[in-house]
N, C-alpha and C positions, 0 to 999 in steps of 0.2 A: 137505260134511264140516265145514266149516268154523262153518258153522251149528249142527251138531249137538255140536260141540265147545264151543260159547260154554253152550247150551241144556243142556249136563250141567253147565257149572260152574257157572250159576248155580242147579240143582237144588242142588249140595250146600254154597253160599251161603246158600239161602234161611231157615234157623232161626236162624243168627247174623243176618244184616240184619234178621229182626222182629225182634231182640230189640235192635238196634242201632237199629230204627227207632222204637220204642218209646220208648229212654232219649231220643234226640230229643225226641222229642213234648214231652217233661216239664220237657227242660233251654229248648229254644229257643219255644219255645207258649206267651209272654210279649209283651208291650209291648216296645221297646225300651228303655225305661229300668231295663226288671228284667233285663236279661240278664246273664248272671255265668257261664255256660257256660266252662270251661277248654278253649278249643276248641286249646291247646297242646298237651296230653294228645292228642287225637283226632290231629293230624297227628305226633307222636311215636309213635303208634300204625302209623300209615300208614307213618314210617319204619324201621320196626321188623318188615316183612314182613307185617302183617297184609292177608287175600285182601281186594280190591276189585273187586267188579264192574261192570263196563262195560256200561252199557246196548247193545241189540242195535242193528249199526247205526253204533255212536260212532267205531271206528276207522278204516270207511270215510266217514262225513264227516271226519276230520282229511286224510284223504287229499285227497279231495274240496277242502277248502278248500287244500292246501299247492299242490295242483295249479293254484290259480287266483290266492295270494297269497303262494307261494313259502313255504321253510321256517317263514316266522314267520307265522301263520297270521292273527294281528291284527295291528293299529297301534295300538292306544289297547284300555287297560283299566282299565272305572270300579270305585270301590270305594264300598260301602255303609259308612255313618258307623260308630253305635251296631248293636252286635250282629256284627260282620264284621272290622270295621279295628279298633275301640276295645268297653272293655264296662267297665260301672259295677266298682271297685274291691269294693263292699261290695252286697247287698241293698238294692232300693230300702225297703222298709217297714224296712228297720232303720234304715235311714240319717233317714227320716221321724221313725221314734219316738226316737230318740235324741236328733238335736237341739231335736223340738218337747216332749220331755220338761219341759224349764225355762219353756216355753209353755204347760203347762196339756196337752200332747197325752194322755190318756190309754187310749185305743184299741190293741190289741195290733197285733203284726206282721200276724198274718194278717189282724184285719179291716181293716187299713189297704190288704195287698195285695188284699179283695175290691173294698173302695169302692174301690179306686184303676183295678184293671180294669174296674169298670162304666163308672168318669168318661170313663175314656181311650178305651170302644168306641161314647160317646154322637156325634152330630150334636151338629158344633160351631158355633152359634147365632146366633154376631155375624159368620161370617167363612164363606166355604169353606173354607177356612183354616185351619189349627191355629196356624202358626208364622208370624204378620206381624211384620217387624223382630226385636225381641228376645222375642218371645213373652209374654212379663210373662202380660196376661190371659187367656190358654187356660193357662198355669202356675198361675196365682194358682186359680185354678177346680179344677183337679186338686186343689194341695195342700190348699186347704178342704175341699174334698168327700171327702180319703181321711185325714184327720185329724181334721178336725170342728175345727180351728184356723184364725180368717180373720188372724191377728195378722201385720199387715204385718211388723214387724221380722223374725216366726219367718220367713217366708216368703223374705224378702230375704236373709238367713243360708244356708236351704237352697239361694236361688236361685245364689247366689256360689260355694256350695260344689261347685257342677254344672259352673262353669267354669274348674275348678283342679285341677292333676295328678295331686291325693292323691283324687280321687273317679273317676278312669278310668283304666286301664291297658289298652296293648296285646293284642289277643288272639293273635297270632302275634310271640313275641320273636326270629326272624328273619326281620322281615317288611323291616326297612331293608336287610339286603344283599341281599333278593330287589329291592327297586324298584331302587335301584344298579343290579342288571344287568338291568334292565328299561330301564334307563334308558339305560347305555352300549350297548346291542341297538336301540335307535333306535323302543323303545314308549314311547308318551303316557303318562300317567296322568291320571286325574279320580279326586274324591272325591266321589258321590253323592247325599245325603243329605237325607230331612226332615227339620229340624234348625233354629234360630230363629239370630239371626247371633252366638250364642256359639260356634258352632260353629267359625269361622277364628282365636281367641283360645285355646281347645283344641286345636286343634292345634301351636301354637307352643309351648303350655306343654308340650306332650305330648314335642317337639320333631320332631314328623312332617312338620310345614308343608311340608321342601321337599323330599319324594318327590314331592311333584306336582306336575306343571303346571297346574290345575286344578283350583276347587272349586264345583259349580252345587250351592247350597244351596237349601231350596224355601223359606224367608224372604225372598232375593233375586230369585227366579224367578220367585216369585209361582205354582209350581204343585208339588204335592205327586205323591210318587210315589203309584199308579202312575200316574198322569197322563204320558203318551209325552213333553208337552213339556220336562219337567226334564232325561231322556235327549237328547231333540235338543239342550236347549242346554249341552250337555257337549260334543258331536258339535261345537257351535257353537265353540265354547272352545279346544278341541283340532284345531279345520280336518280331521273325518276323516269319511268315508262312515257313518252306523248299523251298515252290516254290513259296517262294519270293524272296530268295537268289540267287547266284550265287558263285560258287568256281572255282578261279584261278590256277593252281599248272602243275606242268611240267611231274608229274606221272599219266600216262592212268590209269592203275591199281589203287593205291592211293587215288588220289585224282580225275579224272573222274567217273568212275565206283564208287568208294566208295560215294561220292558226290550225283550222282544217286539216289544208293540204299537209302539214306538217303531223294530223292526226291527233292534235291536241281538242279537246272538248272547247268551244269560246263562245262569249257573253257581249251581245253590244251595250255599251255604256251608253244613260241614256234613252235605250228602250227595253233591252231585257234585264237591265239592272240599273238602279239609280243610285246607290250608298254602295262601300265596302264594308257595312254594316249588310248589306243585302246579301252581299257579296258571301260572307262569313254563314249567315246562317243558310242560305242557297244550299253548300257543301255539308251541313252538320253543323258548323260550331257555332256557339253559343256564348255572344259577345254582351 
């Protein structure tokens, strides 16, 4: 009965979630550095009563796990950087055109955001790599090739402006009292992420730094998600079993599937979770 009960809700679910799965497609089906999604909106929506369906199955694994690690189901929960925790303030192609406007950039928004998607889904050439140390040359390569500007200075302007508060903003503004009581509940945190090592200097400015215990950046790592080893060495960081963990992040690929193979439990942002308020009480705790 109980089955047949899940099997009819999600019957008169199913034409809102295509049309919910849709707007997805359109907002998050981006690079990380174009993401601007108000995934605010979306979890204000979720607090606001709107129906969420529960894949078949999902309640008796919570159970399943609470049975085997008591009320709080995890010990450690990582978060994916750009696109999840944090998202670009403005448009990447706006932000491109504007400031390499006094550069000579003359290329519109859009074809900056076409070149800019070709660059970023090529094999990248000198490196496995995208993001060694501070990234500089896999940057420097994007910004020429989605402007058609190789002008060091314009480049060094954009690259500065990537690592300072006025070009990123939280994408959950109650995501600090959710860590808080993530944090007095006695769960880890990690922050995830591909990311070059501007990534620990943003967060300070952001003032997020000290929600976490943890930050395995793939600059540092030396391995890009989905590669399992950047998840183990969160696991490493935080002293906690794989499938004791769980990972947040907005990339199926990335950060689901990589998360996975790494053996860790993981959550798409976005469709199987909207808030780190959701987040929070998903596992047990009580924000």
């Amino acid at each position: 009965m109980a089955v047949a009960r899940l099997r009819s809700a999600a019957n008169r679910l199913r034409p809102a979630l295509a049309g919910a799965r849709g707007e997805r497609r359109r907002v998050l089906g981006t690079a990380a550095a174009e993401v601007t999604a108000d995934t605010a909106a979306a979890a204000a929506a979720v607090a606001a009563g709107v129906a969420r369906w529960e894949p078949m199955g999902a309640r008796e694994y919570y159970d399943y796990r609470r049975a085997i690690y008591g009320d709080i189901t995890h010990k450690a929960i990582f978060v994916d950087a750009a696109g999840t925790l944090l998202a670009p303030t403005e448009p990447m192609a706006q932000v491109y055109r504007t400031i390499g406007q006094k550069y000579g950039v003359e290329y519109s928004e859009d074809e900056i955001l076409m070149r800019y998607r070709w660059a970023y889904a090529q094999p990248w050439g000198r490196s496995r790599l995208r993001y060694v140390n501070d990234g500089r040359p896999f940057w420097q390569y994007i910004v020429s090739f989605s402007t058609g500007c190789s002008d060091l200075q314009y480049f060094e302007e954009l690259y500065q402006y990537y690592t300072t508060e006025k070009a990123w903003h939280l994408c959950d503004p109650d995501a600090g009292r959710v860590f808080q009581a993530l944090r007095r509940a006695g769960v880890k945190t990690a922050v995830v992420s591909n990311f070059d090592t501007r990534l620990r200097p943003l967060l300070q400015a952001l003032k997020c730094d000290h929600w976490f215990d943890a930050v395995a950046v793939s600059a540092e790592v030396a391995a890009e998600k989905p590669n399992p080893t950047i998840f183990l060495k969160a696991c490493e960081l935080l002293g906690v079993k794989p499938e004791e963990a769980v990972h947040i992040g907005d990339d199926r690929r990335n950060d689901v599937w990589g998360a996975r193979d790494a053996g860790c439990d993981a959550w798409l942002w976005g469709s199987d979770v909207y808030s780190f308020k959701e987040v929070a009480e998903r596992i047990g705790v009580n924000v």
